[in-house]
N, C-alpha and C positions, 0 to 999 in steps of 0.2 A: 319599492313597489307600493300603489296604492293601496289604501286601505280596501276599497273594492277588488282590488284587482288578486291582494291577498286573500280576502272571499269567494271569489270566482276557485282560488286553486285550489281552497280549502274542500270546497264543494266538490272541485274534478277529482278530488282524491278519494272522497265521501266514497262517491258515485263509484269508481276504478274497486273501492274496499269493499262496499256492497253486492258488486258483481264478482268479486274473486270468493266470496263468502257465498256467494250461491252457488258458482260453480265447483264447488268443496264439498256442500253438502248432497248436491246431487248423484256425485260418486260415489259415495258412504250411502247414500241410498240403494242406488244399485247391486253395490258388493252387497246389501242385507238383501237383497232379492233372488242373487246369484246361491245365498248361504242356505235362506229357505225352501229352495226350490228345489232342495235335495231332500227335502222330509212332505214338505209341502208343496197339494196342488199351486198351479197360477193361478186359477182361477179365485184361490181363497187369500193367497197374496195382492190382487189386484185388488178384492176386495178390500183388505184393508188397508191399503194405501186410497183408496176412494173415502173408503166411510172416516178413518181418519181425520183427512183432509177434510172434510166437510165438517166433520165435528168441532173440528179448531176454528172452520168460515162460521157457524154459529153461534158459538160463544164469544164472537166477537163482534159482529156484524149485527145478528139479532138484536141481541142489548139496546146496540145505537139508534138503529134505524127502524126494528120492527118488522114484522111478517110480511108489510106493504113492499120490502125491496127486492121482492121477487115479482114484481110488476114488468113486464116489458114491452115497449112498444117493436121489439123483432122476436115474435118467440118461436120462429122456424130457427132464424138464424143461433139464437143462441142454445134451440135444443139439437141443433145440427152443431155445433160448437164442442157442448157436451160431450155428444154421441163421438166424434173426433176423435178427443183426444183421451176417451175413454179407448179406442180402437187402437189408437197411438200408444199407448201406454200395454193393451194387450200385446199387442204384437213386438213389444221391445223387453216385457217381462217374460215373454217366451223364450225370446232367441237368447235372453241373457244365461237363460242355464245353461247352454252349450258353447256361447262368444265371449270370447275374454274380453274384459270391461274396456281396455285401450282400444281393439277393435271395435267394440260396438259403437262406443264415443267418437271414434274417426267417421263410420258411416253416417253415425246421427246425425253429424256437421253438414248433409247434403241439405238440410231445411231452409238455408237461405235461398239456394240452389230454385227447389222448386216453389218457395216463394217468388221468384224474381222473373220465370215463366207460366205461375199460375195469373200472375197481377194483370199479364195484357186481357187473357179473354173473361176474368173475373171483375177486375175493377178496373179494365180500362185503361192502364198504365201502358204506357210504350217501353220495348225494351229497344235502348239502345246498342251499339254493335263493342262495345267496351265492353257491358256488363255482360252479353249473349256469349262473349269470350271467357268470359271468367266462370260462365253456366258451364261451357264444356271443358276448359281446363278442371273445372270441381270436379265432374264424374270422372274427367282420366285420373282422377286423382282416389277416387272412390273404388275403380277399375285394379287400380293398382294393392287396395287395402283388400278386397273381395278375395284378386286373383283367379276370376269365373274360368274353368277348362283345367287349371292344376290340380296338382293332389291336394294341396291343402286348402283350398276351397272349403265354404262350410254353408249349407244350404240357409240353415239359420240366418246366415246374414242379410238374405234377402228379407228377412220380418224386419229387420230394423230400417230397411231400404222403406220397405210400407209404413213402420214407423214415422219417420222421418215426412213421408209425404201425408200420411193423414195429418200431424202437426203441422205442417207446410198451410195446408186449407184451415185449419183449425185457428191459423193466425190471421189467414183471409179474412174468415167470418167476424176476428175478433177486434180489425180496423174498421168493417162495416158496421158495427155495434157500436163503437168505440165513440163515438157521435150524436150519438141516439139512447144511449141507456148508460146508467151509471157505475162505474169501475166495480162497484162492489157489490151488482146485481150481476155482476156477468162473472165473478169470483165464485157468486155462488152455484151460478149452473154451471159453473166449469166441473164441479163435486157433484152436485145433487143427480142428474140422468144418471151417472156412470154407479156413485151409489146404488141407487133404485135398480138398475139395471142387474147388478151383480149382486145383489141381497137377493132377488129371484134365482140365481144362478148357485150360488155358494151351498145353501143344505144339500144338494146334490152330490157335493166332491167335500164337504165339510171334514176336516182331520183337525179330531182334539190336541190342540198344542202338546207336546211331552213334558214341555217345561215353563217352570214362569220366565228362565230367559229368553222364551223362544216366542212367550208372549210380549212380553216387552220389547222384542226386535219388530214386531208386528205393529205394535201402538207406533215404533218407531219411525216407522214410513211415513205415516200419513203426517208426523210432526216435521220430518224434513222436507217432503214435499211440498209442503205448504211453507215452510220458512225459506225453502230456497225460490219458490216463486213470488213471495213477498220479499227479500233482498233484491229479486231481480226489477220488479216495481218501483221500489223505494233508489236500486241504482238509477233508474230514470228519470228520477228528478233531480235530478243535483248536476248533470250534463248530457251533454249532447249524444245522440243513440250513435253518430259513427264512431264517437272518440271511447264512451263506455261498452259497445257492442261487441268491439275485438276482445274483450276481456275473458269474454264467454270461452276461448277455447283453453284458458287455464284448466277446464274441465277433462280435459288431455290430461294435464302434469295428477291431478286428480286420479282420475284412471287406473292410470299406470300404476300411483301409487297403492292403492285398495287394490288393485289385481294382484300387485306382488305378495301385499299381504294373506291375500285368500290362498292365492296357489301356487307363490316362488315363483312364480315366472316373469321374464320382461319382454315386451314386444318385439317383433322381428324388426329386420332389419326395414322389409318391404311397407309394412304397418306405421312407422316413422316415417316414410319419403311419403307415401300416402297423404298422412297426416298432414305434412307438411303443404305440400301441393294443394289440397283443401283448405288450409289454414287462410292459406295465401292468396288463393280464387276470395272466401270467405270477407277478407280483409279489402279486395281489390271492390267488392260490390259493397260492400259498406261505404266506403269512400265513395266512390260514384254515385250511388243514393244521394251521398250528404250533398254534395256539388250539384245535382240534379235539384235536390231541392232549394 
């Protein structure tokens, strides 16, 4: 093998490590949210997964660049970006007190889903009849993990369903940005509205932590969320977004794993075919993307 050709693989590997490290730490996220949400409001959770998260985008951004990188020339879109995946994040740190982390992470997986029907009347894209198949093979597949009319239904699930689609728009906004304003001006209002927003909210429902572990689980959030979307970044340079993108549902094996630890239990039977069936729709419009482009 070429010398290059041994760098191209070294990269896809980079790229495949950096996504499977994101999708590791976003589960451990979760399971700390699922843990606190038994002492603590969400509302003071979300919080500090925001303000966190932003503290970490300042100490390292600032420095560089200075107060000017909060300059934008789309500042609808980027405080509608914000506002998002502030929403996204509320409604999935809800349902996770009552949705086991394998389930929640099967539904999340719909975001390609309504990316791929948001794109025609948002930016234009045409969906071809491949992908529009694999849009509804995803929700039978969602249908399946839900199980809407059985007993074991869980209303909760639909927050992550909203979830999943306010992140959906949230990525809309953040290719139309994406052109227009600089990667690490748009890192920062992805943190800053939803901080702002929930520092108004938070003395309301405020509960003095009981313990310094419990504050340190707290600090904890906002260091993983911000490292697991900065590996997810840094996976996208090093290849291609159809070959790194499938990597993303490692966050399954993830899951599963931190759910068991929290509560002994393993996913059902139904929760795994689900999974699967979304995996699959997931994986079939990634490819079709790449070929389309």
């Amino acid at each position: 093998m070429s010398e290059s050709g041994q760098d191209a693989r070294r990269r896809l590997w980079l790229g495949i490590f950096f996504m499977c490290v994101a999708t590791t730490l976003f589960p451990i996220m979760n399971g700390i949210v699922q843990v606190l949400s038994r002492t603590y409001p969400s509302e003071q959770i979300i919080w500090a997964r925001t303000a966190g998260h932003l503290a970490i985008v300042l100490l390292l951004v600032v420095p560089r660049y200075g107060i000017g990188i909060l300059g934008t020339r789309r500042r609808f879109a980027q405080v509608s970006r914000s506002l998002l995946l502030l929403g996204s994040t509320t409604l999935f740190f809800f349902a996770v007190k009552d949705v086991p982390l394998a389930k929640a992470a099967s539904i999340s997986f719909m975001t390609p889903f309504f990316v791929t029907l948001l794109a025609l009347p948002m930016l234009g894209e045409k969906i071809d009849p491949r992908r529009l198949a694999a849009v509804i093979v995803g929700f039978i597949g969602v249908l399946v993990v839900i199980r809407p009319g059985s007993e074991v239904f869980q209303a909760a699930s639909l927050l992550i369903v909203g979830s999943a689609f306010c992140y959906a728009v949230y990525q809309i906004f953040t290719r139309q940005v994406a052109g227009v304003d600089r990667p690490e001006t748009s890192v920062m209002y992805s943190a800053l509205i939803g901080t702002v927003v929930m520092s108004f909210v938070v003395p309301f429902v405020w509960v003095t932590p009981d313990s310094s572990a419990d504050v340190l689980l707290m600090l904890a959030l906002g260091g993983l969320g911000a490292g697991g979307h900065w590996c997810v970044a840094k996976a996208m340079t090093y290849g291609q977004a159809n070959v790194i993108s499938p990597f993303q549902y490692w966050q399954m094996i993830g899951s599963v794993a931190v759910g068991y630890i929290i509560t002994g239990l393993f996913p059902d039977a139904f929760t795994w075919l689900g999974a699967g069936i979304i995996i699959a729709a997931g994986i079939t419009i990634a490819v079709t993307e790449s070929r389309r482009r």
